[in-house]
Structures are given as structure tokens and as C-alpha cells.
DSSP file (Angstrom, degrees, kcal/mol; ACC not computed):
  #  RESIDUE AA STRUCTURE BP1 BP2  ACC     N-H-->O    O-->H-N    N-H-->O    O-->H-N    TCO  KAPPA ALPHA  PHI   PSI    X-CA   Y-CA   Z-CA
    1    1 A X              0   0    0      0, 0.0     9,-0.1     0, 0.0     4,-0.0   0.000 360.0 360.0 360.0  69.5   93.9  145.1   99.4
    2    2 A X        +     0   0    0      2,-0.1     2,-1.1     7,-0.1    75,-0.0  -0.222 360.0 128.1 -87.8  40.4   90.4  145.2   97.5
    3    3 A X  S    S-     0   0    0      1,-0.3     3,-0.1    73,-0.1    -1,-0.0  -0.708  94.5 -25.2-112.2 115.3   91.6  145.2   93.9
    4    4 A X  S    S+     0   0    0     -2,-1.1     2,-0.7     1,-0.1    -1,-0.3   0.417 124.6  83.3  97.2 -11.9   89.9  142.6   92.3
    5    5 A X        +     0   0    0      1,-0.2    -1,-0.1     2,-0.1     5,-0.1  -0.842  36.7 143.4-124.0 102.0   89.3  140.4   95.3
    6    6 A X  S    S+     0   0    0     -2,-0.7    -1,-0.2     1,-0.1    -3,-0.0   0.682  82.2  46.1-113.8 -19.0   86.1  142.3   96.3
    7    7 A X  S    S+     0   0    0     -3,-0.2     2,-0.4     2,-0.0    -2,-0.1   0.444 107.7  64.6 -95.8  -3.8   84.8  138.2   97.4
    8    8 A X  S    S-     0   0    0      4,-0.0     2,-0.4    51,-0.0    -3,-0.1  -0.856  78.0-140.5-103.2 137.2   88.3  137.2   99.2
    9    9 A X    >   -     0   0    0     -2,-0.4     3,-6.2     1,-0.1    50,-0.3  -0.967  19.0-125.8-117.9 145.6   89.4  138.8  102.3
   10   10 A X  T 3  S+     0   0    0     -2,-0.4    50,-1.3     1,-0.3    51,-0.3   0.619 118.9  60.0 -61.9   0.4   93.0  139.6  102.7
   11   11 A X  T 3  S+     0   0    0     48,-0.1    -1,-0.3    47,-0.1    -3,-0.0   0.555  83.9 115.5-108.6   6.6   92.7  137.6  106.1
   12   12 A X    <   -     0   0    0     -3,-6.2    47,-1.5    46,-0.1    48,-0.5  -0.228  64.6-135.8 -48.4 158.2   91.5  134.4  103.4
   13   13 A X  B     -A   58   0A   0     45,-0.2    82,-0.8    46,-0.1    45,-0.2  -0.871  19.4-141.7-115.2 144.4   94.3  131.2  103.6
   14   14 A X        +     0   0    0     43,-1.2    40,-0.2    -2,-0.4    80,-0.1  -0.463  22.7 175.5 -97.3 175.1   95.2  129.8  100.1
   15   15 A X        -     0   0    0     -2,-0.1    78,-1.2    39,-0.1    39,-0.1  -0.598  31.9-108.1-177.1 116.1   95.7  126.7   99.6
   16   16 A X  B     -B   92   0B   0     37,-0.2    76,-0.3    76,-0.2    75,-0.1  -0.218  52.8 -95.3 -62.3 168.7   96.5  124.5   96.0
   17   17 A X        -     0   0    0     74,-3.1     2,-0.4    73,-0.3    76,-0.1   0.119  45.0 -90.7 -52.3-172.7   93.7  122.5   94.9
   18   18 A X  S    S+     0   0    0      1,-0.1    -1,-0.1    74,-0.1     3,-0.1  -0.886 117.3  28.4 -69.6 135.4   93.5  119.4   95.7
   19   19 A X  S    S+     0   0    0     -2,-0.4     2,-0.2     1,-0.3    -1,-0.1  -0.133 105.6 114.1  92.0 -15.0   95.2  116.5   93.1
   20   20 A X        +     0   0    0     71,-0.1    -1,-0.3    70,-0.1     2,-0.3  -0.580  41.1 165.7 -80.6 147.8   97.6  120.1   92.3
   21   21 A X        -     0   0    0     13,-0.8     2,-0.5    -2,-0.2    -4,-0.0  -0.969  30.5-133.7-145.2 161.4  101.3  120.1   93.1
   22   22 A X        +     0   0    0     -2,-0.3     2,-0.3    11,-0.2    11,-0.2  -0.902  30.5 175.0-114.5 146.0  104.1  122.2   92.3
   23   23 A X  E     -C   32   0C   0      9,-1.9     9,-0.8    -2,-0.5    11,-0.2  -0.896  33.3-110.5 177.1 148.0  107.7  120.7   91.2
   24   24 A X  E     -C   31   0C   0     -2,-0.3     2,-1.2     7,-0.2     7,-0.2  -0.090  19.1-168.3 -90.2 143.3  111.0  121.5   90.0
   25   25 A X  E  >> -C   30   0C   0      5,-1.9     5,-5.9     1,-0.2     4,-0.6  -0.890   6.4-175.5-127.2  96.7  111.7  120.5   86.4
   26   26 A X  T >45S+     0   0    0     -2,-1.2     3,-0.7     3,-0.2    -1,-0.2   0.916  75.3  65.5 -72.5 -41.9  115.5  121.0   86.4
   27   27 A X  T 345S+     0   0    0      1,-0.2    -1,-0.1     2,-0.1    -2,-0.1   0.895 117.0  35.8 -42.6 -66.4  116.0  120.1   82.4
   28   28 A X  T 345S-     0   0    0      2,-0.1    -1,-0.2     1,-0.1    -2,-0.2   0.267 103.5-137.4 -97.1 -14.1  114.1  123.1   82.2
   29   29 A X  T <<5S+     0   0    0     -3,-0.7     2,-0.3    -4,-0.6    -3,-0.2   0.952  71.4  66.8  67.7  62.5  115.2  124.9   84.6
   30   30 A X  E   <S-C   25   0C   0     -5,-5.9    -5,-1.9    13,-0.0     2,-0.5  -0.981  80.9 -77.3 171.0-179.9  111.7  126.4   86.2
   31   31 A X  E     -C   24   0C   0     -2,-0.3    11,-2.1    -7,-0.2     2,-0.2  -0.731  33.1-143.2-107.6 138.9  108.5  124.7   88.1
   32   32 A X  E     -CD  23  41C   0     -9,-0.8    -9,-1.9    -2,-0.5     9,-0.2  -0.536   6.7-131.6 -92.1 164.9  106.1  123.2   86.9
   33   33 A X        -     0   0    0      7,-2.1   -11,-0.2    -2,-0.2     8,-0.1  -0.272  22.6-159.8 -94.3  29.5  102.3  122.9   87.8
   34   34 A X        +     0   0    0    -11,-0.2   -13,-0.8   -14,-0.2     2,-0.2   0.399  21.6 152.2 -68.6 170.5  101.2  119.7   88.1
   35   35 A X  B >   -E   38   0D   0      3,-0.6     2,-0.9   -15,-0.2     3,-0.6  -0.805  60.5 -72.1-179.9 156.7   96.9  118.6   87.7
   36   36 A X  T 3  S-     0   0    0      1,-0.3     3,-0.1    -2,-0.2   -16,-0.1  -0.524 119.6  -4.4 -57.6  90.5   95.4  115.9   86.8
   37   37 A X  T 3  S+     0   0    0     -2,-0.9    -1,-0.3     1,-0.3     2,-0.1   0.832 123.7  86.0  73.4  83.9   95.7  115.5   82.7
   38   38 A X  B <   -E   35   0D   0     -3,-0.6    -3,-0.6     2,-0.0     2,-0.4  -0.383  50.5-175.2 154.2 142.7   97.6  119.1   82.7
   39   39 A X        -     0   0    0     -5,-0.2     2,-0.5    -2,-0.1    -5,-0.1  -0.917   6.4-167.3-138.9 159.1  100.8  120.5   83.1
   40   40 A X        -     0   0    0     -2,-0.4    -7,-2.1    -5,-0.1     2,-0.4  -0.991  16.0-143.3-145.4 148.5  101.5  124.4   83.2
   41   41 A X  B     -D   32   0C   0     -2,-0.5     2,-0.3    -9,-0.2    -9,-0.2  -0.914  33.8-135.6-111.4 126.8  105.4  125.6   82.9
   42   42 A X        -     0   0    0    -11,-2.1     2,-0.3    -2,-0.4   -11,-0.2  -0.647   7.1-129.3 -96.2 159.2  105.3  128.4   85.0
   43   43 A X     >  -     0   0    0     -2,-0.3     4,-1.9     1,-0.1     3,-0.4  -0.599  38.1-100.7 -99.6 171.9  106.7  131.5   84.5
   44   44 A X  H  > S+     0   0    0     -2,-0.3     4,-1.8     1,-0.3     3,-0.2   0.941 121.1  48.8 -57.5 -53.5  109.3  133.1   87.9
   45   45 A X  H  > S+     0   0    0      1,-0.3     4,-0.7     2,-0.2    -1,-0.3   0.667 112.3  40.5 -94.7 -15.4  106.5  135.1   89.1
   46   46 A X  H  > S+     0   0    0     -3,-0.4     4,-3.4     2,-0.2    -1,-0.3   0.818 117.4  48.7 -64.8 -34.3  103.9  132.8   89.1
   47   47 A X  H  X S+     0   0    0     -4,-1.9     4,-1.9    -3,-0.2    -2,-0.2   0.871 111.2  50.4 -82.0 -31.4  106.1  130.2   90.5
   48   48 A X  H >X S+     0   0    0     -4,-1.8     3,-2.2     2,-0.2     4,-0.8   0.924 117.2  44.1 -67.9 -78.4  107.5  132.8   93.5
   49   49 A X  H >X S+     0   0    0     -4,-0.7     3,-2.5     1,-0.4     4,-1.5   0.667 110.2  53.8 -58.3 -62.2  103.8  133.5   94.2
   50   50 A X  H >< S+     0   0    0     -4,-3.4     3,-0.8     1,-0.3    -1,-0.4   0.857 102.4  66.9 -27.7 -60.6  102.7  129.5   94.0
   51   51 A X  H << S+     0   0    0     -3,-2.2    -1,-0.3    -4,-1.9    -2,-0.3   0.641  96.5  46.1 -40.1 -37.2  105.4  129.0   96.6
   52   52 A X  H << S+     0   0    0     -3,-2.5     2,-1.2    -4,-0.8     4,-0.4   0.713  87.9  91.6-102.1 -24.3  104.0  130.8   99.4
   53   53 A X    <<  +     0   0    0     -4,-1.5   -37,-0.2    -3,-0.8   -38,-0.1  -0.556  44.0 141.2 -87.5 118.8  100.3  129.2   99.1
   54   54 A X  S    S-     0   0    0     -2,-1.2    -1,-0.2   -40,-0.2   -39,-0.1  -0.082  78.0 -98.5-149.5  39.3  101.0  126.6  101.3
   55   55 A X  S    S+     0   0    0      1,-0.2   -40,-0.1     2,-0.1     2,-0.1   0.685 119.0  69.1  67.3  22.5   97.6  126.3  103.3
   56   56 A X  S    S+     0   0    0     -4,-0.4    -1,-0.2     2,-0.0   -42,-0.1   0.477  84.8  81.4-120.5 -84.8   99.3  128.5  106.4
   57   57 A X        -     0   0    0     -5,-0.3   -43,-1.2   -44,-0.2     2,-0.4   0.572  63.9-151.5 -44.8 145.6   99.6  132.1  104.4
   58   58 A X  B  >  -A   13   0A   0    -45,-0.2     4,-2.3    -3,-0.1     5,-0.4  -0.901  28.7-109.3-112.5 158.6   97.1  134.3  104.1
   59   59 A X  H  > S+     0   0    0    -47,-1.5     4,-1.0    -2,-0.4   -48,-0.1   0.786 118.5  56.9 -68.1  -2.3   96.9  136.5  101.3
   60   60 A X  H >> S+     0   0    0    -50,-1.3     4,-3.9   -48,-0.5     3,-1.0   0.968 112.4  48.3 -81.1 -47.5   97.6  139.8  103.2
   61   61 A X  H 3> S+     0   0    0      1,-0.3     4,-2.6    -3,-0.3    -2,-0.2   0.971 111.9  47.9 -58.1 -64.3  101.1  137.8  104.3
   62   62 A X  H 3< S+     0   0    0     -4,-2.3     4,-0.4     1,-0.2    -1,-0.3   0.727 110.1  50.9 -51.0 -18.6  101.8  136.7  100.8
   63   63 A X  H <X S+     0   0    0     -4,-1.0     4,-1.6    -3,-1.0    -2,-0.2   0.877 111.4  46.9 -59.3 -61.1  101.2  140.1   99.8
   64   64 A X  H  X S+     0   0    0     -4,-3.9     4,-1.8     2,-0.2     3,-0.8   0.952 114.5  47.3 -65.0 -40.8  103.8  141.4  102.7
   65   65 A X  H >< S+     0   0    0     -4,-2.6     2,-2.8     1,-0.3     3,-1.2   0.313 113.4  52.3 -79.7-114.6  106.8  138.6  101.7
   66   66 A X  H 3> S+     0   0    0     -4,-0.4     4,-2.2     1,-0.3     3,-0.4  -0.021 104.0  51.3 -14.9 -36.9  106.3  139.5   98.4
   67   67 A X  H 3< S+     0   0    0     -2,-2.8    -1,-0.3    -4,-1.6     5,-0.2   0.658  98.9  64.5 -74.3 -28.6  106.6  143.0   99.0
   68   68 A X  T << S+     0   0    0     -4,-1.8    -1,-0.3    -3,-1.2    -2,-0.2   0.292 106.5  50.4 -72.1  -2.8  109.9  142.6  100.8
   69   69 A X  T  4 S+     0   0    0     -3,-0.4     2,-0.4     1,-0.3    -2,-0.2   0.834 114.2  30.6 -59.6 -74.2  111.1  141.4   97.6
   70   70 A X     <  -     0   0    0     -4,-2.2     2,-0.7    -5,-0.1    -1,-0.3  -0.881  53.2-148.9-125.9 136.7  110.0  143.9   95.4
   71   71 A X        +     0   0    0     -2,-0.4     2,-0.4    -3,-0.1    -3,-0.1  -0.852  47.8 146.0 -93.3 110.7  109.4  147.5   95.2
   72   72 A X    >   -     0   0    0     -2,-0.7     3,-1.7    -5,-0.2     4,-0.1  -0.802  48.7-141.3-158.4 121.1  106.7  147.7   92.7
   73   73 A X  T 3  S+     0   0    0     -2,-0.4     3,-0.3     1,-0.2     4,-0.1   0.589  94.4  48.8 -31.2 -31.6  103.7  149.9   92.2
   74   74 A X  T 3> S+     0   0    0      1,-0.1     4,-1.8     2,-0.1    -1,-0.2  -0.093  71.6 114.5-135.0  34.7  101.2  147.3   91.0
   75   75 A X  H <> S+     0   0    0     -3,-1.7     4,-1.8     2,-0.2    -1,-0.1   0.651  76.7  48.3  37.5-105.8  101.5  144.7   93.3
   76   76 A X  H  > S+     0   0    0     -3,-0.3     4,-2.9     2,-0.2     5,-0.3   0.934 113.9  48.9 -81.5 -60.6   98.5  144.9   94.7
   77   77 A X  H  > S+     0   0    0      1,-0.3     4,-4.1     2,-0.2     3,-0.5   0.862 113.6  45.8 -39.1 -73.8   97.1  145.0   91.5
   78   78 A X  H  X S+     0   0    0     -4,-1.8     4,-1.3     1,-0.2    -1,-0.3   0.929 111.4  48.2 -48.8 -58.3   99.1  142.0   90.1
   79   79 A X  H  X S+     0   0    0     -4,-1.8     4,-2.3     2,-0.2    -2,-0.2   0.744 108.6  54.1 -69.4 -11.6   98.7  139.8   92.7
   80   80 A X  H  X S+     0   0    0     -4,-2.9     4,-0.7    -3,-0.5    -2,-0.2   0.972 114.9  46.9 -50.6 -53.5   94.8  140.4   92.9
   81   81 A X  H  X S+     0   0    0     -4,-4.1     4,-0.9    -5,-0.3    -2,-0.2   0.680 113.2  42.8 -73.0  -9.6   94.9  139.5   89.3
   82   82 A X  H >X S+     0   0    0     -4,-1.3     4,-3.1    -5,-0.2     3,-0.7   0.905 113.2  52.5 -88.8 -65.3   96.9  136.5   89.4
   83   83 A X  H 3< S+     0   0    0     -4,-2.3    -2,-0.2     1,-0.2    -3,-0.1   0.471 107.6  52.8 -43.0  -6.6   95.1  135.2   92.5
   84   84 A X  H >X S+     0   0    0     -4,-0.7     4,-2.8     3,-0.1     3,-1.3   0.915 112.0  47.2 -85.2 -58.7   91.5  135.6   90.7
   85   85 A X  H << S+     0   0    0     -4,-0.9     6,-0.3    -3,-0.7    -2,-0.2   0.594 110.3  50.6 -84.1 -25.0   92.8  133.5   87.6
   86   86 A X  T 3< S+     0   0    0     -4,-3.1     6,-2.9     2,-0.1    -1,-0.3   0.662 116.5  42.9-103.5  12.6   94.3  130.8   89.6
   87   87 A X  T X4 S+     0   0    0     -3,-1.3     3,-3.0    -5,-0.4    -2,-0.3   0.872 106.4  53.2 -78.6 -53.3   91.3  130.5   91.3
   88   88 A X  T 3< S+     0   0    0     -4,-2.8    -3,-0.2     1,-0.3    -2,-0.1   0.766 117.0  49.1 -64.3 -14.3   88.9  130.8   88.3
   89   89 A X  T 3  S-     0   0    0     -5,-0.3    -1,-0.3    -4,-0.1    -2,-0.1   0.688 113.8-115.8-105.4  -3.9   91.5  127.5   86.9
   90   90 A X  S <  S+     0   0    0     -3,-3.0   -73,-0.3     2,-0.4    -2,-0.1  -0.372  78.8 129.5 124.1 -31.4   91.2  125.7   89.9
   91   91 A X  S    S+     0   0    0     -6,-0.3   -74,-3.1   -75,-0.1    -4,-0.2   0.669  72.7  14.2 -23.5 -66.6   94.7  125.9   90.7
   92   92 A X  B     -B   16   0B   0     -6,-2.9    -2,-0.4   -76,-0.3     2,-0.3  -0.667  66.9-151.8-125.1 169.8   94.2  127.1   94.5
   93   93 A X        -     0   0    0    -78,-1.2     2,-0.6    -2,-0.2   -38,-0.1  -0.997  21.1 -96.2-146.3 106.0   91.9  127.2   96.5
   94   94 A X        -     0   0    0     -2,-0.3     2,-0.9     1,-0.1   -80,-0.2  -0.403  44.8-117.6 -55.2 111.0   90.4  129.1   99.6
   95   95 A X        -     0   0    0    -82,-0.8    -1,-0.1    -2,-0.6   -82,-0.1  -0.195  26.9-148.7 -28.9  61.6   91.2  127.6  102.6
   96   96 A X              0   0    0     -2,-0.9    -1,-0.1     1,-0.2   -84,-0.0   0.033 360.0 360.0 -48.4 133.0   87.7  126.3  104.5
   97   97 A X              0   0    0      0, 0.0    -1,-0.2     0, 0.0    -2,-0.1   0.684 360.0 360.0 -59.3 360.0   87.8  126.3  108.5
């Protein structure tokens, strides 16, 4: 699983930033993002994917429950690119030992 994470190794742990949380906004009926002075409405596939970084998983394991989900060709591909862009926004975070 290189695509796009040629500086992450699948055996990296996520982890949200710190001051980030995720939580369920039932009026609206979908999850929210929380940060400091920011809110993101997430979309289902962000929000499944958000769900699993929970400072245990590593991304080859979020990769695999995902996968038991969904049969999908681009994935790998998808989740590279989503996990580069919630990095690059601070959302999560690689886990340090």
C-alpha cells in the first residue's frame, strides 16, 4: 500500500490530532469533526474511515476493515488520498512511540 503514502508505512498508527474529536450531530443526521475554531460535517466515508483512527489501528488494518466492507478497486487509492489530506489539515496524526 504505497499509493500516495511513499512517507507513511502501512505498519504507521493514526491517531486524531490532539484538541480534534469526532461526534454525532443527530439533527443532522451525520458526524461531525470537531477542532478548535472549526467544524467539518463529514461526509459517510470520511466519517467510516475517522472511526477507525483511534490511536490502536494501523493503517494496513484500517485498510483491511475497510475492505471487508467494500469491494472496490480504488481503495487503496482512496484511502491514501484521504489519509494525506487529513494529515496535511491536521486532522490526524501519526502515532509517535
Amino acid at each position: 500500500m504505497a499509493d500516495g503514502l511513499e512517507d507513511i508505512v502501512k505498519e504507521s498508527i493514526l491517531q486524531l490530532s490532539p484538541g480534534v474529536r469526532l461526534k454525532d450531530d443527530e439533527e443532522r443526521q451525520c458526524k461531525l469533526l470537531l477542532m478548535p475554531e472549526c467544524i467539518v460535517k463529514l461526509n459517510r466515508s470520511a466519517s467510516e474511515v475517522l472511526e477507525l483512527v483511534d490511536g490502536h489501528r494501523t493503517i494496513e488494518v484500517i485498510y483491511s476493515e475497510l475492505a471487508e466492507r467494500y469491494e472496490d478497486d480504488t481503495l487503496h487509492r482512496d484511502l491514501a488520498e484521504f489519509i494525506m489530506d487529513a494529515l496535511s489539515r491536521g486532522w490526524i496524526e501519526v502515532k509517535s512511540d
